[in-house]
C-alpha positions as CSV (number, residue, x, y, z in Angstrom):
1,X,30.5,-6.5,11.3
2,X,28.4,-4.1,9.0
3,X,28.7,-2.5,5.9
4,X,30.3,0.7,5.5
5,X,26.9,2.6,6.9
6,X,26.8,0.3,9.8
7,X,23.2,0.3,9.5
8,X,20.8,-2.6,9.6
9,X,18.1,-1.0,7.0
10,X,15.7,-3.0,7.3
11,X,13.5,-4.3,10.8
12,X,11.7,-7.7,10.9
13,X,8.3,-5.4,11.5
14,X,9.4,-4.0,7.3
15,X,9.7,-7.2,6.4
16,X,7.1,-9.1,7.5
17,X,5.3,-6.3,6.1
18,X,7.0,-6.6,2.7
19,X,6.2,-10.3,3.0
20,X,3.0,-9.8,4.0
21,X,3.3,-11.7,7.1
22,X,2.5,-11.3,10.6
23,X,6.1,-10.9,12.4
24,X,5.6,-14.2,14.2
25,X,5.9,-15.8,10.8
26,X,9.4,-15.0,9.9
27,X,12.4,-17.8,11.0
28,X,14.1,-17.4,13.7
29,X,17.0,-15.9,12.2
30,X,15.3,-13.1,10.2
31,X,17.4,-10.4,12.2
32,X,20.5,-12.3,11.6
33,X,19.1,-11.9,7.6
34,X,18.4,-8.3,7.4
35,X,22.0,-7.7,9.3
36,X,23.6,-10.1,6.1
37,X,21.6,-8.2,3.5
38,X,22.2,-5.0,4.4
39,X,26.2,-5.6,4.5
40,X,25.3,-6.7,0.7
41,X,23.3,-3.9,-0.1
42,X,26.1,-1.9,1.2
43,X,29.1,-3.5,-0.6
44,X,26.6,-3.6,-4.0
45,X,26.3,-0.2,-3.6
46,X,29.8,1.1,-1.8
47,X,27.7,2.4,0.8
48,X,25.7,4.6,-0.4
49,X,22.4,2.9,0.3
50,X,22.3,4.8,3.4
51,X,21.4,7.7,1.4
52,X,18.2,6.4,0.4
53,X,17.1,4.0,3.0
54,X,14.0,3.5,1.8
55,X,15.3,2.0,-1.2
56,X,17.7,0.2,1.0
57,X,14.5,-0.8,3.3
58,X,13.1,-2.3,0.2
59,X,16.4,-3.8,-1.3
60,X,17.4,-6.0,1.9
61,X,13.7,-7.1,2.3
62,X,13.8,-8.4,-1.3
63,X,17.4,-10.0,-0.6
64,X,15.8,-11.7,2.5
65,X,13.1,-13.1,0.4
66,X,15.2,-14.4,-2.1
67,X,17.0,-16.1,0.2
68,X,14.1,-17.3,2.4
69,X,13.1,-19.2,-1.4
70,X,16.4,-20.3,-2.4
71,X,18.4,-20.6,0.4
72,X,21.0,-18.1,1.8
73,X,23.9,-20.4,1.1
74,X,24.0,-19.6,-2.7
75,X,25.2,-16.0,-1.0
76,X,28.5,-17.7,0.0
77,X,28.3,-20.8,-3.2
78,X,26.5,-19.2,-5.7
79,X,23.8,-20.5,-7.4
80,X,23.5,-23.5,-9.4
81,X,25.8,-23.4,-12.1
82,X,24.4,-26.3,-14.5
83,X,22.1,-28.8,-14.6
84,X,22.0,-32.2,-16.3
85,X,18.7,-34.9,-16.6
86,X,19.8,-37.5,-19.3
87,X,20.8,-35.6,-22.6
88,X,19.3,-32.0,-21.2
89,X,21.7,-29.7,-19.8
90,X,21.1,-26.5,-18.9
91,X,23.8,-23.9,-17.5
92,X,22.8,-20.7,-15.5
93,X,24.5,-17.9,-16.2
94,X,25.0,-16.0,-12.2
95,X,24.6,-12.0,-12.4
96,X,25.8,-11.7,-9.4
97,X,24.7,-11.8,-5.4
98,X,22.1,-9.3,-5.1
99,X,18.0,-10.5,-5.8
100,X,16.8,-9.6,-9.3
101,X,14.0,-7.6,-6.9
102,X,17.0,-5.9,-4.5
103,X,19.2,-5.0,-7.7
104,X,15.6,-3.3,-9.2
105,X,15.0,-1.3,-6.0
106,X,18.6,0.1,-6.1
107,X,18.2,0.8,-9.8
108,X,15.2,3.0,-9.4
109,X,17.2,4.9,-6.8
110,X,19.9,5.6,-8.7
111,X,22.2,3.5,-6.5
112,X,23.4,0.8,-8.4
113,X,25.0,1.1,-12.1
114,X,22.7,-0.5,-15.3
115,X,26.6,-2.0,-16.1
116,X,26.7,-3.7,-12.6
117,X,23.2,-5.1,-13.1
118,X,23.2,-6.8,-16.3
């Protein structure tokens, strides 16, 4: 089910092109991706990303990316929460699900508040 848009904002042709990849180097499941970060582009923004899709475009391409380095799992877990090697120990503080890159393209655009991002 999609976000309150509906809308898929992003295509695997825009992000192979935001990658700067050829198409036929994305996984598999990059559809199933840009359908997962667009719901989260919409719910970070209560669906008013369709409004400026190509701030949305750029915003789930960036999410993708994130995920495609981390792993999309941490968008259901979170991220690593702390981190311990002998007497270092380091906790993370998590600003929430949306890509540092995503939340900056929604900034720009007005869609996303400066409160919700830091």
């Amino acid at each position: 089910m999609m976000g309150a848009s509906g809308m898929v904002y992003a295509t695997t042709d825009d992000l192979a092109a935001y990658l700067g990849k050829q198409e036929s180097e994305l996984p598999g499941d990059a559809a199933r991706l840009l359908e997962r970060a667009s719901e989260l582009v919409d719910f970070a923004t209560f669906g008013r990303a369709a409004g400026d899709p190509e701030a949305a475009k750029k915003a789930v391409c960036a999410q993708v990316e994130h995920w495609l380095l981390t792993g999309e799992e941490q968008a259901i877990t979170g991220p690593v929460q702390q981190a311990s090697l002998g007497s270092l120990s380091i906790t993370y503080t998590w600003r929430g699900p949306l890509a540092p890159r995503a939340v900056q393209h929604l900034l720009m655009a007005g869609l996303l508040s400066r409160a919700v991002a830091v």
